[in-house]
N, C-alpha and C positions, 0 to 999 in steps of 0.2 A: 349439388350432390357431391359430397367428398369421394376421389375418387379412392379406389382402394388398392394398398400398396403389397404388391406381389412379395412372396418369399424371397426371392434372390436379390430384388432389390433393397430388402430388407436385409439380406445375407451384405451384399456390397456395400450399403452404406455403415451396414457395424465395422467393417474390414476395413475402410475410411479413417474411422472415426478413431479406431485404433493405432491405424498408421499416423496421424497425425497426434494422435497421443501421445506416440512413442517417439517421433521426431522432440515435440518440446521438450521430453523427459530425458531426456537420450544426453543433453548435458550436464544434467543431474548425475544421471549415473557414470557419466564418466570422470566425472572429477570425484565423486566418492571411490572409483576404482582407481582412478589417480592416488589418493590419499593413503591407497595402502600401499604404494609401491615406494623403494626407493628412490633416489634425485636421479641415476643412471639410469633405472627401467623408465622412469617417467619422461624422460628427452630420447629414449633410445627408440619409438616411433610408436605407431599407434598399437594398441595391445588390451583389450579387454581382460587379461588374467591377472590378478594382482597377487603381491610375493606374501600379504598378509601381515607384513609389517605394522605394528604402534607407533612407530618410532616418531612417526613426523606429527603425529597428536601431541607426545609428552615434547618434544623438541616446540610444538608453538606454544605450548601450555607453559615451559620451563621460561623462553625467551622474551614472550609479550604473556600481559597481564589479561585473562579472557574476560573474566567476570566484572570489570569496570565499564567494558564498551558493550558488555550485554547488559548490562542494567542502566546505559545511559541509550541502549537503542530500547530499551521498556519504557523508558522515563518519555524518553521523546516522541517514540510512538503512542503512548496512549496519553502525552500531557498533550500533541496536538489535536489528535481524536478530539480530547474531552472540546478545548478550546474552539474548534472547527464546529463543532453541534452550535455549540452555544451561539455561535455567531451565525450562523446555517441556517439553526429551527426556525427563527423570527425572520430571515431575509426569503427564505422558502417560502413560510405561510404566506407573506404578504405577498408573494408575486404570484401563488395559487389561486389565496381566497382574496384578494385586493386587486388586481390587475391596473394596468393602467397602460394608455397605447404604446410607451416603451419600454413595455417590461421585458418583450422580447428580444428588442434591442439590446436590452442590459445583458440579456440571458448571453446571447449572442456574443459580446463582448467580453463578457467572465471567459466564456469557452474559449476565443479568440488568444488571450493570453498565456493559455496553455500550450500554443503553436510559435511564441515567440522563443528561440534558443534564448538560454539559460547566458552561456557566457557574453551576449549582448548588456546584459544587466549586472556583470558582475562587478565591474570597476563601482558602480554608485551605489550600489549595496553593502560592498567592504568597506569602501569610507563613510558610512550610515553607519556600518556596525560598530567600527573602529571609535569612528567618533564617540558614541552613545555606550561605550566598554562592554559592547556583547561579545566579543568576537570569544569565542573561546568558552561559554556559556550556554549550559543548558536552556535559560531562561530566551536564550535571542537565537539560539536553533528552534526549541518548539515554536517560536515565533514566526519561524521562516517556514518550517515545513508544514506549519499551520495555511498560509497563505496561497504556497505553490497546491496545496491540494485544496482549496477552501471553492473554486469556482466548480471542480467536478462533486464534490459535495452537496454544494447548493442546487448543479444540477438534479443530481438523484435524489434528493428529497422532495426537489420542484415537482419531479416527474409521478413520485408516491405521493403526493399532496390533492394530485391533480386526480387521481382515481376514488380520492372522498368525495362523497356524495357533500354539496355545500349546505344542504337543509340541516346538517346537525349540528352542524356550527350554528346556525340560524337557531335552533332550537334552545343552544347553549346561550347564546344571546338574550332570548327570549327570558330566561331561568335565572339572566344580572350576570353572567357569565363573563369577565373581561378578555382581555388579549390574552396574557400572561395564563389563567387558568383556562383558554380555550386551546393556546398551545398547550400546557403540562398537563390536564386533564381529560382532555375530549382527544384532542390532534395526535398525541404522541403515544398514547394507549391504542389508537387503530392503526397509525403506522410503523409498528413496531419491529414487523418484517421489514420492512423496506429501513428504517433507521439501522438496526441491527445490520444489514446488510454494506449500508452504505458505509457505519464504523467499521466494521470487520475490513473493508474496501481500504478506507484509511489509513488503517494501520497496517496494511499489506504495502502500501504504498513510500507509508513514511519508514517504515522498515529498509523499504531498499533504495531507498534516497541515496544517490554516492554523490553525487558533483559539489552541493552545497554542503554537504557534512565534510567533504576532505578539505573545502577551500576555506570554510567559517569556523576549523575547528584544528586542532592540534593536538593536545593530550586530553585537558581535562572535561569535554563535553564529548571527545571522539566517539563516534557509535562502532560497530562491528562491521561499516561498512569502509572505517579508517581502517580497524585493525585487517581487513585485506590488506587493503593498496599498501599496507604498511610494509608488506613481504616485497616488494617492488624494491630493491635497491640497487646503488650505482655497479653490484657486480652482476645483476642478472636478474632473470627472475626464478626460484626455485619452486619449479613447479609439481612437484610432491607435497612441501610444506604446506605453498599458496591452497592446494585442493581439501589440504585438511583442516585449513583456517576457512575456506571460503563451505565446506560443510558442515563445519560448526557452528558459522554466522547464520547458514539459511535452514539449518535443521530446526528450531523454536518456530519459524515462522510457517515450513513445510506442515510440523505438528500442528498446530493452531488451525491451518487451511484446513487438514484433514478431519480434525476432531466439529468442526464448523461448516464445512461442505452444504451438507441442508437446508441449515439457516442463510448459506450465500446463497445455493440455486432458491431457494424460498424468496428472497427477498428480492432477485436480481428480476426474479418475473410474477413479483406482487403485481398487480393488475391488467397484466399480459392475456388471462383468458376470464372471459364475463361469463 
């Protein structure tokens, strides 16, 4: 018998749920309050009231070029997305509807590499790249940001996979149905929340990619997560400017999150309740 949950506890865990809202968001807003202030308000201590200034907007707009590292953090986010399904849909199905005694194992392992620090692997990766002339290219970033996020992928399509019923695939079979049209026709039409969720997931991810986009890239692939670090120089760091490049970079993505909310909580607890 479910028990039943009293007003006040219902009053405190909204209160909760709030405060913890507000601690994540709480950096958000203060670098956008950052960003109106001048370089002197902004080091002169902490201070929620900003002076209202533009200034450090048209100052990063005049100084670095915006609109190249936003269309190469679109390009990159959604050419690994598309990349990462493709390779995803068919290693998902098979370890849903195909099993086999170490599939878990694998599962296990994908996740595994996720917990290895990144600058362990950077020395053989830059001479991979260097070698092979990515370094510097859109084509061998979505390559890369495809990968670092390809085992949590596979996880959450494993996990949407595994809440289809296997008899309609069986059904599909039955009907001459192959692989190929069991995934694109029967599989990817019923998991479309959990798909949809898992892309959106993606490309929130590859969006804020910083370690390998500063290290694999320079000018002409750099995302919006160069053009930060790029306010980092040998006199300091100005932290007015830095606040109004670094909410410029994460405002497309805040937008996106907010206009798609839905479709994430929809998809994050596709077959959470029977």
């Amino acid at each position: 018998m479910a028990r039943k949950v009293t007003t006040g506890a219902r009053i405190g865990w909204t209160i909760a749920a709030w405060v913890v809202a507000l601690l994540i968001f709480f950096p958000i807003l203060y670098a956008l309050i950052t960003s109106f202030k001048t370089e002197q308000e902004a080091i002169a201590g902490f201070s929620l009231i900003p002076s209202g200034t533009f200034e450090n907007y048209i100052t990063v707009e005049e100084q670095r070029d915006y609109f190249t590292p936003f269309m190469n953090s679109v390009i990159l986010s959604v050419g690994s997305t598309i990349l990462a399904l493709i390779v995803a849909l068919p290693a998902a199905w098979a370890m849903a509807f195909a099993p086999t005694k170490r599939t878990k194992d694998i599962l296990m392992w994908m996740l595994s590499t996720k917990m290895m620090p990144s600058v362990a692997v950077l020395l053989p990766i830059f001479i991979i790249f260097r070698n092979l002339g990515l370094l510097d290219t859109r084509i061998g970033l979505t390559v890369m940001l495809m990968l670092i996020n390809l085992p949590i992928v596979v996880w959450m399509l494993y996990t949407y996979f595994r809440e289809i019923p296997g008899e309609i695939l069986e059904a599909a079979r039955m009907d001459g149905a192959g692989i190929w049209q069991e995934i694109v026709y029967v599989l990817a039409p019923m998991g479309v929340p959990g798909i949809a969720s898992t892309l959106l997931l993606n490309v929130i991810l590859a969006w804020n990619e910083a370690f390998w986009t500063i290290q694999l890239t320079t000018t002409n692939a750099a995302p919006l997560t160069a053009f930060i670090a790029s306010f980092s120089s040998p006199q300091g760091l100005f932290w007015a400017k830095l606040s109004a490049a670094s909410t410029m970079a994460i405002a497309p993505i805040l937008i996106l999150g907010w206009f798609s909310q839905k479709q994430l909580v929809r998809g994050l607890t596709f077959g959470a309740v029977k």
